[in-house]
N, C-alpha and C positions, 0 to 999 in steps of 0.2 A: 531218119526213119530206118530202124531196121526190122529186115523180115527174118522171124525163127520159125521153123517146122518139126516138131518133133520127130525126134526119131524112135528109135525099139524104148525107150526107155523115158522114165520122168525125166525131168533137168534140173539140176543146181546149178543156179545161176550164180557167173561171178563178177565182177564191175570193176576198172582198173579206175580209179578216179580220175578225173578231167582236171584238167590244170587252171580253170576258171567253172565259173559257175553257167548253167545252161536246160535246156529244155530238151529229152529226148523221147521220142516214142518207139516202142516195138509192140511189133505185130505177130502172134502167136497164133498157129492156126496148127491144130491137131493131126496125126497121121494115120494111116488108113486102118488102126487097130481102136483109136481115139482114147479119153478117161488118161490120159498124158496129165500128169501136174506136175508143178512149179515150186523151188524153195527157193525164197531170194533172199541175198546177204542182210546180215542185220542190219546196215547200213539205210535199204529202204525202209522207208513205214508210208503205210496207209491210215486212212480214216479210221478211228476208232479203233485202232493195232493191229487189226487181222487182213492180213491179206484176202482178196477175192477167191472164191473159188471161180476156176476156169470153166468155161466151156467147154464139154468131154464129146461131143458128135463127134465121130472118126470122118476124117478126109474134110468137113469143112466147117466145123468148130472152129472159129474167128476168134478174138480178143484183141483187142488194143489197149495196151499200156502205156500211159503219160508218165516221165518221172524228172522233176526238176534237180538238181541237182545245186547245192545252195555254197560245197567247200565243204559241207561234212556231212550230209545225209542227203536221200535221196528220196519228197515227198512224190507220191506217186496215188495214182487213181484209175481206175480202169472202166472201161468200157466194154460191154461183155454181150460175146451173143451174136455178132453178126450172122446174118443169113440173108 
């Protein structure tokens, strides 16, 4: 699991590949300006091709991101919303 919090700005996200294949999640939670978004490597895909829109509440705008990682892509799914 890991935790991100945005900072002054969106984030482009980047992924070093894993030398086997695996399950990770990350938890994205907004910062005190909030409406932070995400671009993530081509390498992930989601359901239907489009990534999620995030959760934009500043300071406690939650999400969690599940992403399998299979040796070449990275299927992923999100959980959005926490409060």
């Amino acid at each position: 699991m890991f935790d991100f919090q945005f900072g002054a700005f969106n984030e482009t996200f980047t992924f070093t590949a894993p030398t086997k294949p695996g399950t990770f999640i990350l938890k994205l939670v907004q910062d005190s300006v909030g409406s932070r978004t995400a671009t993530w490597p081509a390498t992930v895909k989601w359901p239907g091709g489009t990534a999620p829109t995030l959760t934009t509440t500043l300071t406690t705008g939650t999400d969690i991101i599940t992403l399998y990682w299979n040796g070449t892509s990275y299927f992923s799914v999100s959980s959005l919303n926490f409060s």
